[in-house]
C-alpha positions in Angstrom: 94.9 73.6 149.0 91.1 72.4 148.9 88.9 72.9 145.8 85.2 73.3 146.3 82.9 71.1 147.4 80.9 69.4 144.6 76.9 70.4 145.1 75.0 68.1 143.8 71.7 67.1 145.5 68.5 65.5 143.5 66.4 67.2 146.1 66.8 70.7 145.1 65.6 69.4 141.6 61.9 70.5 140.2 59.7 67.8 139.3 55.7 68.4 138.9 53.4 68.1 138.5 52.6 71.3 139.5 48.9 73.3 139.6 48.3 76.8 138.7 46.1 79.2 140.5 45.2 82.9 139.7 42.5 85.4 141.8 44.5 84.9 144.6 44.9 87.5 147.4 48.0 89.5 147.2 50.0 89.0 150.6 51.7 92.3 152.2 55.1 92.6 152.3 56.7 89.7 154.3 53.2 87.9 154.0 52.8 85.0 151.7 50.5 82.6 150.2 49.2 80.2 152.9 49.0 76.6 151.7 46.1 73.5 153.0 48.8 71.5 154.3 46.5 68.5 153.0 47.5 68.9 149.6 49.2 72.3 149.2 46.2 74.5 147.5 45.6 77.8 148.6 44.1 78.3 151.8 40.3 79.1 151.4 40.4 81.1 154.6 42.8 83.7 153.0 42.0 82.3 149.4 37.9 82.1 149.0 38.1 83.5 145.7 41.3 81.1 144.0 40.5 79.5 141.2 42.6 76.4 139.8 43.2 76.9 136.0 43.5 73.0 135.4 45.0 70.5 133.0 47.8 71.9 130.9 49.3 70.3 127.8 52.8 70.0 129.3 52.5 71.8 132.6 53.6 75.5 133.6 57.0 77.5 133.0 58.1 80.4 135.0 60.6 83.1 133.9 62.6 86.0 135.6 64.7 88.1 133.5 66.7 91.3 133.4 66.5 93.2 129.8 70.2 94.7 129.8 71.4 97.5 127.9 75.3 97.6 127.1 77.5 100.6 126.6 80.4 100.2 124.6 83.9 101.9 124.3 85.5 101.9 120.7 88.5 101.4 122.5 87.6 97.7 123.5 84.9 95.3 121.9 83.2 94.8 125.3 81.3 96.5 127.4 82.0 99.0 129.7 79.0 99.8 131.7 75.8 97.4 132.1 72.4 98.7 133.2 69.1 97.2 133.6 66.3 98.8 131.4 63.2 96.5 132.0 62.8 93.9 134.1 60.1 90.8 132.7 58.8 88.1 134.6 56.1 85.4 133.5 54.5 82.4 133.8 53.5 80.6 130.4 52.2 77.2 129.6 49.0 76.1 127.3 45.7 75.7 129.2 43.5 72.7 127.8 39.7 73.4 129.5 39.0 75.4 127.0 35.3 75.5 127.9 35.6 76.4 131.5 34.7 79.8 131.6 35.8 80.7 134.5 38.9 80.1 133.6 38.3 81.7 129.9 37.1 85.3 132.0 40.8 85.6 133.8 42.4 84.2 130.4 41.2 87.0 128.3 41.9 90.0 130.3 39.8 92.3 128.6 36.1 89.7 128.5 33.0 90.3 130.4 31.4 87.1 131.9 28.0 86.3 130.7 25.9 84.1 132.2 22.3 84.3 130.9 19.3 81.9 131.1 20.7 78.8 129.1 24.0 80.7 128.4 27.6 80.5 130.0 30.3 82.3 127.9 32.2 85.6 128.1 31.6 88.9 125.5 34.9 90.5 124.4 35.6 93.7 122.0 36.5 97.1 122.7 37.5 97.7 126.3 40.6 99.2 126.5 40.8 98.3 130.4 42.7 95.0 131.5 41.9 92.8 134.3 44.6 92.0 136.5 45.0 88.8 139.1 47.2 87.4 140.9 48.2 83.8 140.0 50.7 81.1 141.5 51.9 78.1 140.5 52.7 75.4 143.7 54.3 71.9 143.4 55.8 69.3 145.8 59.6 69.5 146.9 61.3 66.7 145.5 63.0 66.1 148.9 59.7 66.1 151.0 56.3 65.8 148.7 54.4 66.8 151.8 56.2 70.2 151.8 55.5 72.4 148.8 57.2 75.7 146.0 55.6 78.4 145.0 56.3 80.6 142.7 54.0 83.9 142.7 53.3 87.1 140.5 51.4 89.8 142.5 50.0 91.9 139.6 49.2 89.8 136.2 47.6 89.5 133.2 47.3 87.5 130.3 49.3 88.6 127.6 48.9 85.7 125.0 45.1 86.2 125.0 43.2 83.4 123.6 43.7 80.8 120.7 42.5 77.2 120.5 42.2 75.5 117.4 39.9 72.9 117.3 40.3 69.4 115.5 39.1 65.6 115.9 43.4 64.9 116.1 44.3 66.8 119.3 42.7 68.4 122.3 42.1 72.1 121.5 44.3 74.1 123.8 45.3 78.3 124.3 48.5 78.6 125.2 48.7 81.5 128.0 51.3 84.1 129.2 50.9 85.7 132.7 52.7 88.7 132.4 53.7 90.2 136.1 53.4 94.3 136.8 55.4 96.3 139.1 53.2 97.2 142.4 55.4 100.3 143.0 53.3 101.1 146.7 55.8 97.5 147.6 58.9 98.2 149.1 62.0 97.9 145.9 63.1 94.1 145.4 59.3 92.9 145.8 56.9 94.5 143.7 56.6 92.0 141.4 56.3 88.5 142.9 58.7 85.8 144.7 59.7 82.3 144.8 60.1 79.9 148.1 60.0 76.4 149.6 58.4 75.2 152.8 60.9 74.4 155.4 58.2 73.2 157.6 55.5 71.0 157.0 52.5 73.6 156.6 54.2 77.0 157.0 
């Protein structure tokens, strides 16, 4: 009688660093984001509009997670029947160029760019309409750095908005929270984002 196989392999593990992109191209169902294979950015040809959010202060963390409501019996103390209410993914990390505003305008989902003779900044206060992009973070595969993961939300915004403090005894920092949306026009099981590998060197 055999037991199973033990399944441990240090190239399935994720190391960064990793970079962080948003205003990215959605890609249709069964499409995907198309990587330089020079150094694993976006494509320009399918990407001309991504923009690279930066340094972070200790890189970027994604997160997929079912909300569960349980339904209890009073005959037994566990639960009987399980269903998924909400479903929340995110990306989160704290962005350091606090300055960049081009970064700042898809940080603050609600901001209007300004850029006026002598001026670059953004105006916030009373829209009630959000902006939505799409971001992706991409690293190097631990078992081939020329090959590249990617993990992708379709539909985001930031929901941590913006809040640096500024002091001469750290680097001023807003921490950020990429909050995916449900494109319900995609087909059930990927409305939201996804998460691969390369098998292939540039695929």
């Amino acid at each position: 009688m055999a037991g199973a196989p033990d399944n441990f392999s240090n190239t399935t593990i994720v190391i960064g660093p990793g970079k962080l992109y948003a205003d990215l191209a959605i890609p249709g169902h069964g499409g995907r984001l198309i990587l330089d294979p020079s150094d694993g950015a976006p494509s320009l040809v399918q990407n001309p509009d991504a923009k690279h959010i930066g340094y972070t202060l200790e890189g970027t963390e994604f997160s997929i997670r079912p909300e569960v409501t349980n339904f209890f019996a009073d005959e037994t103390s566990f639960p009987i029947v399980s269903r998924v209410q909400q479903e929340v993914a995110q990306v989160t990390g704290t962005a350091l160029q606090v300055a960049d505003f081009d970064i700042q305008e898809i940080l603050n989902p609600t901001a209007t760019r300004t850029t006026i003779s002598g001026i670059d900044g953004i105006h916030f206060g009373g829209s009630p309409l959000l902006t939505y992009t799409c971001v992706a973070i991409v690293f190097p595969l631990e078992e081939d750095p020329t090959r590249y993961g990617v993990v992708q939300l379709y539909k985001a915004f930031n929901n941590a908005g913006i809040a640096a403090r500024v002091t001469r005894t750290a680097l001023a920092g807003t921490p950020f929270a990429f909050q995916g949306q449900a494109i319900g026009t995609r087909p059930v099981g990927d409305q939201v984002g996804a998460f691969w590998k390369q098998n292939v060197i540039g695929s």
